[in-house]
C-alpha positions as CSV (number, residue, x, y, z in Angstrom):
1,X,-19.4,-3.5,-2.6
2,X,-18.7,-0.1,-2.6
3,X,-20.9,1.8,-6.0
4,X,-17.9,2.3,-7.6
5,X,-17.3,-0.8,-8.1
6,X,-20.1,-0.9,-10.9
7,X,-17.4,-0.2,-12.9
8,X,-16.0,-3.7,-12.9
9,X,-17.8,-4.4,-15.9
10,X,-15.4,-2.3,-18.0
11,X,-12.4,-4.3,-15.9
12,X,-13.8,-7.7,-18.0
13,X,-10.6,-7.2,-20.6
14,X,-7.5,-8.2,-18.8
15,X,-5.1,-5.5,-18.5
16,X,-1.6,-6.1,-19.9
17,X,1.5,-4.6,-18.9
18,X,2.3,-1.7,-20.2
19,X,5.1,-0.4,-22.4
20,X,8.8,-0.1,-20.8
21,X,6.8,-2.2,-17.8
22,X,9.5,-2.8,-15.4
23,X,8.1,-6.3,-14.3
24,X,7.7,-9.6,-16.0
25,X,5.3,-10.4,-18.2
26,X,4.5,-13.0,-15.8
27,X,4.9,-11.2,-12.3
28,X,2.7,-8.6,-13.5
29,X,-0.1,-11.1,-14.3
30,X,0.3,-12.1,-10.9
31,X,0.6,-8.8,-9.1
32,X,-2.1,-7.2,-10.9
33,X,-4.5,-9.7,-9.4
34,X,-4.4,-7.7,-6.2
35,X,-5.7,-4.8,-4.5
36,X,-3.3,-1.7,-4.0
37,X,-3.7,1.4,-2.3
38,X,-2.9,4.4,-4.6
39,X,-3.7,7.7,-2.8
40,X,-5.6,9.0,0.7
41,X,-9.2,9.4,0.6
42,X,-9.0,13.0,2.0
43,X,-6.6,13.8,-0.9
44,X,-8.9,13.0,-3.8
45,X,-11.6,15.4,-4.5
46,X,-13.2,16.9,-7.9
47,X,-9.4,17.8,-8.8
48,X,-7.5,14.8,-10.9
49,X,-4.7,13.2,-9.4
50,X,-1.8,11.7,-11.0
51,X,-0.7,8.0,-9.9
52,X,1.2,5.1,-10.9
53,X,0.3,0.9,-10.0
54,X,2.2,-1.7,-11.3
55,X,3.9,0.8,-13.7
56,X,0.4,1.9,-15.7
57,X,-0.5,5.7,-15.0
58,X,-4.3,6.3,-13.0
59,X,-6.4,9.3,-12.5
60,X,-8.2,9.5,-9.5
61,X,-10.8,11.9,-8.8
62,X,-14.2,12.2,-7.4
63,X,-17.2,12.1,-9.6
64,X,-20.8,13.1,-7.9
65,X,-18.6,12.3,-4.9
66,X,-17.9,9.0,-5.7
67,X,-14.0,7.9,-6.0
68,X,-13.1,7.0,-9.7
69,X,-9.8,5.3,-10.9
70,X,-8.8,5.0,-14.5
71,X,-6.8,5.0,-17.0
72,X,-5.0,8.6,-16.9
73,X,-5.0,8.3,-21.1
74,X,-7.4,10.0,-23.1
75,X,-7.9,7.6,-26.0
76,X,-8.8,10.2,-28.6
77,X,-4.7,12.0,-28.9
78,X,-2.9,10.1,-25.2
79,X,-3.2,13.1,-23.1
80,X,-3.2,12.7,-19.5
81,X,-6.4,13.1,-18.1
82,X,-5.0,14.3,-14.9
83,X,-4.4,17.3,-16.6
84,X,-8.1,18.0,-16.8
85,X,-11.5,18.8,-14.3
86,X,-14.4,17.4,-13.4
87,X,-17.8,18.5,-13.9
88,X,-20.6,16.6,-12.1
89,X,-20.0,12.7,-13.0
90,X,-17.6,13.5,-16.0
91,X,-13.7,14.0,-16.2
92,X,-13.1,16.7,-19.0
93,X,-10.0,16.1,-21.1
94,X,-7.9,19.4,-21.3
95,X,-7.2,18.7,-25.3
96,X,-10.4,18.7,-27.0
97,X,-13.2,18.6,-24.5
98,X,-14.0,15.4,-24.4
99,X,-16.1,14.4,-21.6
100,X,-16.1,10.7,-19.6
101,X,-18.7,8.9,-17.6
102,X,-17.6,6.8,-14.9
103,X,-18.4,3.8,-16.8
104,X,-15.6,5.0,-18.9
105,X,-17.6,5.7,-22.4
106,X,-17.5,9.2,-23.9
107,X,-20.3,11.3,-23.7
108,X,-19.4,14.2,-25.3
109,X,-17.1,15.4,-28.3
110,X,-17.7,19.3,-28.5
111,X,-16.1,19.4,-32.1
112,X,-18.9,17.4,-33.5
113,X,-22.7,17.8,-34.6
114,X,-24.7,15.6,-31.7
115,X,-26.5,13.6,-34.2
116,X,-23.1,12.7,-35.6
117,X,-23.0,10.3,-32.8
118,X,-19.8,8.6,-30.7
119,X,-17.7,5.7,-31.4
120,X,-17.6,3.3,-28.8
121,X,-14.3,3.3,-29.4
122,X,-13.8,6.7,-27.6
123,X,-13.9,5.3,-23.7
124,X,-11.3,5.1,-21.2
125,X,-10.4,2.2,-19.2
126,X,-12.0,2.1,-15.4
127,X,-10.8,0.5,-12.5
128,X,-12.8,-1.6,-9.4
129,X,-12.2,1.1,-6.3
130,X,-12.8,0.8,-2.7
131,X,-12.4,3.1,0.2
132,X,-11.6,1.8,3.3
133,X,-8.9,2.4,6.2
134,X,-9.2,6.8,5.1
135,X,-7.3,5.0,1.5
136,X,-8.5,4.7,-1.9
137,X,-8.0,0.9,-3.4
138,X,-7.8,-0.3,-6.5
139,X,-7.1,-3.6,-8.6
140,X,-5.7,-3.9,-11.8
141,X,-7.2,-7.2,-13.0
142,X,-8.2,-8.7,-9.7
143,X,-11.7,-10.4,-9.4
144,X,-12.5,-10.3,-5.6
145,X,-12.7,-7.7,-2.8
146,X,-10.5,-8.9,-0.5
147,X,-8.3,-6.4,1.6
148,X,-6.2,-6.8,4.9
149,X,-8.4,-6.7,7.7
150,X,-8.0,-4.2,10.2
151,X,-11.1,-3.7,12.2
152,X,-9.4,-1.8,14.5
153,X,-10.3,1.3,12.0
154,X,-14.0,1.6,12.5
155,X,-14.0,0.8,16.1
156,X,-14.9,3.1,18.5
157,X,-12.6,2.2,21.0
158,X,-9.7,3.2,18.8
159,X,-8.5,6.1,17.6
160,X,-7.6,5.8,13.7
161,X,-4.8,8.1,12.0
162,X,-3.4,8.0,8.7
163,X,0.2,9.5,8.5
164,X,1.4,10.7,5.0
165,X,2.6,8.4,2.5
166,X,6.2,8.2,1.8
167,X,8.0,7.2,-1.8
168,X,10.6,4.7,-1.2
169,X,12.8,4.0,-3.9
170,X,13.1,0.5,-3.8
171,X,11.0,-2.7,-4.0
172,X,7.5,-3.1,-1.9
173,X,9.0,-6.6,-1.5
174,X,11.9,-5.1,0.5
175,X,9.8,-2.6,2.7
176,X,7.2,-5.6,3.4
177,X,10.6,-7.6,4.4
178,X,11.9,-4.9,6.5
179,X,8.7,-4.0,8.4
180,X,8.8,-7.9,9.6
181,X,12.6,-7.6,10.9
182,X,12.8,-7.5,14.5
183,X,16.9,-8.0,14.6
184,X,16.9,-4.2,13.2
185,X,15.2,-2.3,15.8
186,X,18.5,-1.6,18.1
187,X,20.8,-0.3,14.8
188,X,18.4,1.2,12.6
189,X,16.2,2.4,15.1
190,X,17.8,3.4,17.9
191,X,17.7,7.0,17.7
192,X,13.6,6.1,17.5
193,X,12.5,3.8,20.1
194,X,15.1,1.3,19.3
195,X,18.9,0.2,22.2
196,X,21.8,-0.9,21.2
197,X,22.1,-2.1,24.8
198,X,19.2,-4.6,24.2
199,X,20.1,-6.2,20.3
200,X,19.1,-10.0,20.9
201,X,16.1,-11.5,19.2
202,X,14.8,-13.8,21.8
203,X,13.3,-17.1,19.7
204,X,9.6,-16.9,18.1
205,X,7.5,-18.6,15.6
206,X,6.0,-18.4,12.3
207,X,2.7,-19.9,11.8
208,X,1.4,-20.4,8.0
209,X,-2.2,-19.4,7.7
210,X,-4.8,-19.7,5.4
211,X,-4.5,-15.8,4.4
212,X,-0.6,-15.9,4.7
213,X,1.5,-15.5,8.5
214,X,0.8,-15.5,11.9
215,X,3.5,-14.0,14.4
216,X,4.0,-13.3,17.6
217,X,7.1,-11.7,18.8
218,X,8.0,-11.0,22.6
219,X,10.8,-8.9,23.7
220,X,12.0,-6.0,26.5
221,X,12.1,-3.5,23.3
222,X,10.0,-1.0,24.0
223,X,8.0,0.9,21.7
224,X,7.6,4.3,22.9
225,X,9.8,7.4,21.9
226,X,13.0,7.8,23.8
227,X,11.6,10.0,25.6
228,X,8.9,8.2,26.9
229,X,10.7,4.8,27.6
230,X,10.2,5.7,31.0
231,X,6.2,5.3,31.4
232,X,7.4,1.1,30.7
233,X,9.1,-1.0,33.5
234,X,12.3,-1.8,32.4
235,X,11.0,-5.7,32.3
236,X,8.3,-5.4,30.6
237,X,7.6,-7.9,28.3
238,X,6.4,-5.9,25.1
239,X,4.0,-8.4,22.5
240,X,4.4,-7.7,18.8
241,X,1.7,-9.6,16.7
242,X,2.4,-9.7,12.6
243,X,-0.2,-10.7,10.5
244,X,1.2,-10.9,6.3
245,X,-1.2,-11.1,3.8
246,X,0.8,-11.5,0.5
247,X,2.4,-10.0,-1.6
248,X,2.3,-6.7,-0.1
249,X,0.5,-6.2,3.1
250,X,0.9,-6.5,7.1
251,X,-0.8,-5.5,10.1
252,X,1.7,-5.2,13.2
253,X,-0.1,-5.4,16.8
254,X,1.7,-4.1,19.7
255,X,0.9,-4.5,22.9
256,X,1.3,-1.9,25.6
257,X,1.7,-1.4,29.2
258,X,-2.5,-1.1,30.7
259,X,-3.6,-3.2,28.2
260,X,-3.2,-0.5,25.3
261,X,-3.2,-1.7,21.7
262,X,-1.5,-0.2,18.4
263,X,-2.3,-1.5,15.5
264,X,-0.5,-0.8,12.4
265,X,-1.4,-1.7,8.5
266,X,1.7,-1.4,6.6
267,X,0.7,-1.4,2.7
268,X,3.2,-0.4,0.6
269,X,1.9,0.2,-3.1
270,X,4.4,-1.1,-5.7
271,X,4.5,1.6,-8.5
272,X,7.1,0.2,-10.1
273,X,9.6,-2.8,-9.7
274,X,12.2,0.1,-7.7
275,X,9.7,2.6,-6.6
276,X,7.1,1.7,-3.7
277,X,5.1,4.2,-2.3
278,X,4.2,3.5,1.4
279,X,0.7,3.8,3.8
280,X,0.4,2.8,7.0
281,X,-3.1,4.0,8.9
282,X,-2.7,3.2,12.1
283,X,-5.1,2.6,15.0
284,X,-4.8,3.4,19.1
285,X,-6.5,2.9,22.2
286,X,-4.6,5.3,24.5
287,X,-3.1,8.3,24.2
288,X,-6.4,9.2,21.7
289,X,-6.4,12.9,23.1
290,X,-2.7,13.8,22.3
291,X,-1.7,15.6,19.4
292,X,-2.4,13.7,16.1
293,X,0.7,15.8,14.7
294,X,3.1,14.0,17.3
295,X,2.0,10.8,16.0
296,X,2.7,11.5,12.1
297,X,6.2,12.7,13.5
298,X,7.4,9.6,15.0
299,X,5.9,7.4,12.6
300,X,7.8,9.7,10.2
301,X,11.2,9.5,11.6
302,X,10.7,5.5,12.2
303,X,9.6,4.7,8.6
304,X,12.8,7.3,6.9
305,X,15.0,5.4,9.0
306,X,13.7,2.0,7.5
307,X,13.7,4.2,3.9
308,X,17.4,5.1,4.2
309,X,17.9,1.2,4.5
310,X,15.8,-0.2,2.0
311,X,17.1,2.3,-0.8
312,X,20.8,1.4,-0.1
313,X,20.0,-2.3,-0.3
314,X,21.8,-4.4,-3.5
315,X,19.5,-6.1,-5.6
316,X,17.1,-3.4,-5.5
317,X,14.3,-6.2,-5.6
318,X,13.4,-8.6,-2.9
319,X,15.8,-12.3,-3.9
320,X,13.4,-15.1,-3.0
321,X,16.0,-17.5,-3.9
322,X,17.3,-18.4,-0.2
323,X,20.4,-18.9,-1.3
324,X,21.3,-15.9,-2.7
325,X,21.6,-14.0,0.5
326,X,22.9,-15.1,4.3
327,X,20.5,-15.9,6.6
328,X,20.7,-15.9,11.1
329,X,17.6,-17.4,13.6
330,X,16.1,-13.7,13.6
331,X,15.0,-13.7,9.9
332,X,12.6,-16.6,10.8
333,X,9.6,-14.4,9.6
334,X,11.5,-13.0,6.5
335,X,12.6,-16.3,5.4
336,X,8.8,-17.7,5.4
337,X,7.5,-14.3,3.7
338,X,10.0,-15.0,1.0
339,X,8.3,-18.1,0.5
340,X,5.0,-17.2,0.5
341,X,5.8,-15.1,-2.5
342,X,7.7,-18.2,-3.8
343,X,4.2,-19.9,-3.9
344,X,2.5,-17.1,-5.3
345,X,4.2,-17.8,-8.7
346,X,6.7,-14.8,-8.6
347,X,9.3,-15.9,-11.2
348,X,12.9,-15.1,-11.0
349,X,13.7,-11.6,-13.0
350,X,11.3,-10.0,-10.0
351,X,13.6,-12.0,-7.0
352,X,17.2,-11.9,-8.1
């Protein structure tokens, strides 16, 4: 447990959704159980950052060093606290002065005598955080510590890279489902990695785990830029392991020629029900002295072609009712995520 998660005894009161909250009453109780990611570590410093989770607006900053995500609301007149600074282990509101611990209690109202005291009313509202994959996490009401694993990260073997992040307008359900199509590769991607010479999906299965899905996918689609599709036989049998963790996370395994591995976590964060902001740290075993820069570019071109889909896409949201939408042998995985988040509780306003 990370020290910041200390906070977790302000996280006691159960957060409700907020006002003009875009999901359910009920898909938000469900949703907020989980952890999210919300910004990169390397972005978050003594500065305040803005954010949004679920609809409710964070801060995140760094406090002696430490991450801290709240509430971006000061209680005493609702200004953002975003708008502020940070001195030592205190966020300064801009308004009046106030200053916050990272417990979230006030510890400091310049306008008043000190012997006057502080209501314990004046405290902001703290979040659990975690830092883990170069990511900041955080949970809304959730009561665990459980993220996607991805060892792959800390091993020395590999060589870990976190690309920007990149704002989708549309639901993380929909990103999640894309990621997981393989029938897309040769139309959506084939100015990528992707041929429109090579479109069939050869058969696969899903297997239902105890944290979610298990696939393995094997094809002749290779995964290396166009111009690099020639350092793979034409034959060559290219393995793509998914492993879903619901709602809203996957790690995608491919295998390479010479026994290299790439791992990607895709975790798209769902700040609202129609706006999804995506990560996707990644992890290599070859290649580890090339430019990183060449790297964030084709993982940039690969997920804006996936963004130009998922944004055009009518409903908006992901439909979990199967049949509300048409469905071929190559949505196999698809189909099961739908139901995973079926069993999850998700109610109909948040599928249809």
């Amino acid at each position: 447990m990370d020290a910041s998660d200390k906070n977790s005894k302000n996280h006691i009161e159960r957060v409700m959704p907020p006002r003009h909250c875009t999901f359910s009453p009920e898909d938000f109780a469900i949703l907020s159980r989980y952890w999210y990611p919300i910004a990169a570590s390397e972005a978050v410093d003594t500065k305040p950052i803005s954010t949004k989770l679920l609809n409710v607006d964070l801060v995140c900053y760094r406090a002696n060093g430490v991450a801290t995500v709240a509430r971006d609301l000061c209680t005493h007149r609702g200004v953002p606290l975003s708008l502020g600074w940070v001195e030592g282990d205190e966020i300064v509101c801009p308004y009046h002065g106030f200053r916050y611990g990272r417990d979230g209690q006030c510890t400091a109202v310049p306008a008043l005598k000190q012997e006057d005291g502080i209501s314990p009313k004046l405290k902001i509202r703290v979040y659990p955080t975690m830092e883990r994959y170069g990511l900041i996490w955080t949970t809304l009401n959730g009561t665990d510590n459980s993220l996607p694993p991805f060892p792959e990260w800390d091993d020395q073997n590999f060589q870990g890279i976190l690309p920007p992040s990149i704002d989708i307008a549309g639901s993380a359900g929909r990103q999640m489902e894309g990621f997981l199509d393989v029938a897309h590769f040769a139309w959506v991607h084939d100015k990528s990695f992707g041929d429109r010479n090579n479109p069939f999906v050869p058969s696969y299965k899903v297997e239902t785990t105890d944290y979610g899905l298990h696939v393995e996918y094997l094809s002749t689609v290779s995964n290396y830029p166009k111009h690099l599709q020639h350092l793979a036989a034409p034959d060559f049998q290219w393995l793509r392991v998914f492993d879903v963790y619901p709602p809203f996370a996957a790690k995608l395994t491919v295998h390479f020629p010479n026994n290299g591995r790439l791992v990607i976590l895709n975790v798209p964060s769902p700040m609202s029900l129609r706006m999804t902001r995506l990560f996707s740290p990644l992890a290599r075993n070859f290649d580890k002295t090339s430019p990183v820069e060449d790297v964030h570019k084709f993982n940039l071109q690969i997920f804006m072609e996936d963004k130009a889909i998922i944004e055009s896409q009518k409903p908006e949201e992901l439909p979990l009712d199967l049949q509300s939408e048409a469905h071929i042998a190559a949505d196999l995985a698809s189909i099961h995520y739908r139901k995973k988040l079926k069993e999850l509780g998700l109610g109909k306003s948040y599928t249809s």
